[in-house]
C-alpha positions as a Python dict, from the first residue, in 0.01 Angstrom:
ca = {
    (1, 'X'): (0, 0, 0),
    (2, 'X'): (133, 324, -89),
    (3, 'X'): (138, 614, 126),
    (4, 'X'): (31, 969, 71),
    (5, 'X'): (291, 1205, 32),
    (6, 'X'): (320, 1595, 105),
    (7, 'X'): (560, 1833, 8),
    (8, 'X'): (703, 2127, 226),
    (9, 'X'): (752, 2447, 105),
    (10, 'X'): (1109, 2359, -32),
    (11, 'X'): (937, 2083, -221),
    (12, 'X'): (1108, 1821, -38),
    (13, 'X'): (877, 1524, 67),
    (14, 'X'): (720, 1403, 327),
    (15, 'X'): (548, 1082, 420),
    (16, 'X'): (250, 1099, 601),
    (17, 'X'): (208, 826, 849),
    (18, 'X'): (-150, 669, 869),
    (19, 'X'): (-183, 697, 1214),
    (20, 'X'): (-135, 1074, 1193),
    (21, 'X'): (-390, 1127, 974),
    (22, 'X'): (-645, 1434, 1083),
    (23, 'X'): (-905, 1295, 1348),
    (24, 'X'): (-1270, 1321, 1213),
    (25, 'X'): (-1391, 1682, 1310),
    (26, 'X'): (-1572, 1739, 1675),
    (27, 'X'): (-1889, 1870, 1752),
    (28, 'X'): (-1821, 2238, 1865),
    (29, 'X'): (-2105, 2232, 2131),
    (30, 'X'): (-1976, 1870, 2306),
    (31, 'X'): (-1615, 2064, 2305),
    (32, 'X'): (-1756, 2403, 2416),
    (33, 'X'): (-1990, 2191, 2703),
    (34, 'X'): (-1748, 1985, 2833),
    (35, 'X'): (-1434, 2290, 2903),
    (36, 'X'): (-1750, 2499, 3013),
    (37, 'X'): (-1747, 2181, 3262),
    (38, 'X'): (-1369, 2199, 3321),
    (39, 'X'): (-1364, 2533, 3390),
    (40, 'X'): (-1623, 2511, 3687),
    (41, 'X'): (-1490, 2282, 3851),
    (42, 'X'): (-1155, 2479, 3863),
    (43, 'X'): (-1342, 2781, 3983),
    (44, 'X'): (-1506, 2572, 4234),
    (45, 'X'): (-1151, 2446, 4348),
    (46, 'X'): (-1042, 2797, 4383),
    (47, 'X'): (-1336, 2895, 4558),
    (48, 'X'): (-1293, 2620, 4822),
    (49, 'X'): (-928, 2720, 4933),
    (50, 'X'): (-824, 2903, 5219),
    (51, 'X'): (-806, 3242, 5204),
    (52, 'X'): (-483, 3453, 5304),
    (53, 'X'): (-731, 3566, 5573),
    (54, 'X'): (-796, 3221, 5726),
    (55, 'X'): (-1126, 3096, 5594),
    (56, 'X'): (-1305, 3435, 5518),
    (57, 'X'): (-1458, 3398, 5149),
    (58, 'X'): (-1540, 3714, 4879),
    (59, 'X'): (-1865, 3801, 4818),
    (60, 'X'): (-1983, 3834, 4479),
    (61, 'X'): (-1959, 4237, 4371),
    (62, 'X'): (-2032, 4517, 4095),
    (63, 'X'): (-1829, 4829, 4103),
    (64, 'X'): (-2004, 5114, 3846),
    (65, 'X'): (-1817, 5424, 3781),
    (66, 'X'): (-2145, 5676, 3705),
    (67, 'X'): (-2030, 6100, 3626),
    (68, 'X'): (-2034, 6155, 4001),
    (69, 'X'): (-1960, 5851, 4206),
    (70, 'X'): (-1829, 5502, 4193),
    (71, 'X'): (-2106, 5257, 4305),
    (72, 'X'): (-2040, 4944, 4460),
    (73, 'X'): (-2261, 4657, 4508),
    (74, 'X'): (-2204, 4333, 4740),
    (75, 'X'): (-2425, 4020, 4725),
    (76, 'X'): (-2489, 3929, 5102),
    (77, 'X'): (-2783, 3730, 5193),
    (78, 'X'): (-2841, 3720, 5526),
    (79, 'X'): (-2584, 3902, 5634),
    (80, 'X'): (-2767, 4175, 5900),
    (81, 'X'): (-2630, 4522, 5908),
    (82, 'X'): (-2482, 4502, 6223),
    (83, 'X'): (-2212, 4222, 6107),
    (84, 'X'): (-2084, 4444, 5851),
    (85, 'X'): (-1788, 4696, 5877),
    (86, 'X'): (-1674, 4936, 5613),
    (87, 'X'): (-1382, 5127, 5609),
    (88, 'X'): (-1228, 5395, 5325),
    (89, 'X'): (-860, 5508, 5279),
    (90, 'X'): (-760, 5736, 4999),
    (91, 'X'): (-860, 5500, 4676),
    (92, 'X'): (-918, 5116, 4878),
    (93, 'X'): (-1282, 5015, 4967),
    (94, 'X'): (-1289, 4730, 5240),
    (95, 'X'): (-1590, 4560, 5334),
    (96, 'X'): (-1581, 4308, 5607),
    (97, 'X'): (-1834, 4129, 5868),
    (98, 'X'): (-1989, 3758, 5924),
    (99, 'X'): (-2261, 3564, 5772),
    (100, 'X'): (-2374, 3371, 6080),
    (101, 'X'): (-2520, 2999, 5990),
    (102, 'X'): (-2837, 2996, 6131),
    (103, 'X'): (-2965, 2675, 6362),
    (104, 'X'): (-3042, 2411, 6152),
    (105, 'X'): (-3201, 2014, 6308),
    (106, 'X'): (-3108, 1826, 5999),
    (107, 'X'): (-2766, 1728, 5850),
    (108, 'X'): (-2665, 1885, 5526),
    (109, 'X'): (-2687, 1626, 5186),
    (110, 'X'): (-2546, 1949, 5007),
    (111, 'X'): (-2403, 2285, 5072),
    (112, 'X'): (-2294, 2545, 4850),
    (113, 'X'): (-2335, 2889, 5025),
    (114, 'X'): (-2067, 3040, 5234),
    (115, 'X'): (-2119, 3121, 5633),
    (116, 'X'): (-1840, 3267, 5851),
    (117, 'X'): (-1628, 3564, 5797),
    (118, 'X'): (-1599, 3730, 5437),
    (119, 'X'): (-1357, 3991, 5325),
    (120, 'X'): (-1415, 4248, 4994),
    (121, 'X'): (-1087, 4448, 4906),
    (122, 'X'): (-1100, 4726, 4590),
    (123, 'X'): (-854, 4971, 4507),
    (124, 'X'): (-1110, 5240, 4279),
    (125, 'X'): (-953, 5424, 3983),
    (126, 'X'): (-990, 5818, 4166),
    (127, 'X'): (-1016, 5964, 4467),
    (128, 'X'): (-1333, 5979, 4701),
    (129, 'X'): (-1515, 6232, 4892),
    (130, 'X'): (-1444, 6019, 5217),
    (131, 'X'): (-1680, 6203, 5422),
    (132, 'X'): (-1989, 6199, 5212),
    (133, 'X'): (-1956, 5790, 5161),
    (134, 'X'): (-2298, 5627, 5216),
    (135, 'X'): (-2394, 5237, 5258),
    (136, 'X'): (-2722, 5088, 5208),
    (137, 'X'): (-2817, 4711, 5259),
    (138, 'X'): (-3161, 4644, 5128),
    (139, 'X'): (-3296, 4271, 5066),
    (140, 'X'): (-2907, 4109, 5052),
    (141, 'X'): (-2731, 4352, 4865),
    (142, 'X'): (-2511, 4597, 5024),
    (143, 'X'): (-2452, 4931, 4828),
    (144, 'X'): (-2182, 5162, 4892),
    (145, 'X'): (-2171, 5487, 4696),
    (146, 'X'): (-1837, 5667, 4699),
    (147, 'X'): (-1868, 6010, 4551),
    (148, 'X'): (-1622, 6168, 4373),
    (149, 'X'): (-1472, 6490, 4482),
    (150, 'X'): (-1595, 6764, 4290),
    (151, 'X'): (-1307, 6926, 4081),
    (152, 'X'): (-1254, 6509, 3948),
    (153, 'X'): (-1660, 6495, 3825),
    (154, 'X'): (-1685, 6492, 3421),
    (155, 'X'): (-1886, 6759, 3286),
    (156, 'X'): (-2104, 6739, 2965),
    (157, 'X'): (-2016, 7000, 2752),
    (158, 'X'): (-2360, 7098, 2509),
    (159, 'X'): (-2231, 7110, 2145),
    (160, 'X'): (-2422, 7461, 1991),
}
């Protein structure tokens, strides 16, 4: 049997072995499923590990830049206001507190939702009016709204 034979650019040959012949071509949703698959259960790895703060874990968080304030939002569900602290230094945002697990008479089958201590870090792009910041927590998200000082606002400029 004779084998199939390419050439290289400098027209020299090259034998083509037949069990390096080009697979059969893959479905493009099984490939995109299964690394959408893989790269869960990476996150999900990373999500389990220790933090450099013990075991405090990172809420899940927005931060909006708007004409006159950065915005930031926090998921915490069930987190009550008094377990929260925030704190502002120049540009860095910190957000800390507990979620407290709550009494339970049953034995967990599954968990996925975080309970203890939780720590949000965020260095924003300008400076802050420190003294006019303003936190809101309303139905499990926490809102902080750092305003910018007022010489750093953008100003829309009509075109006549």
């Amino acid at each position: 049997m004779a084998l199939p034979v390419r050439r290289r650019h400098d027209d020299s040959p090259v034998v083509v072995e037949p069990d390096r012949w080009p697979t059969p071509a893959r479905d493009p949703r099984a490939e995109l499923e299964r690394l959408s698959s893989e790269l869960s259960r990476v996150f999900e790895s990373f999500s389990r590990l220790p933090s450099l703060l013990g075991d405090a874990f990172t809420p899940l968080a927005d931060v909006e830049e708007t004409d006159d304030a950065y915005v930031v939002e926090l998921e915490l569900p069930g987190v009550k206001k008094a377990d929260v602290d925030i704190s502002i230094g120049g540009r860095r945002l910190v957000v800390t507190g507990e979620r407290r697990d709550r009494e339970r008479n049953g034995f967990f089958r599954h968990r996925t939702r975080s309970v203890g201590r939780f720590h949000y870090e965020v260095d924003l792009p300008g400076t802050v009016e420190e003294q006019e910041v303003a936190a809101n927590l309303d139905e499990g998200v926490l809102t902080v709204r750092l305003p910018k000082p007022t010489g750093d606002r953008r100003r829309r400029i009509p075109v006549t």
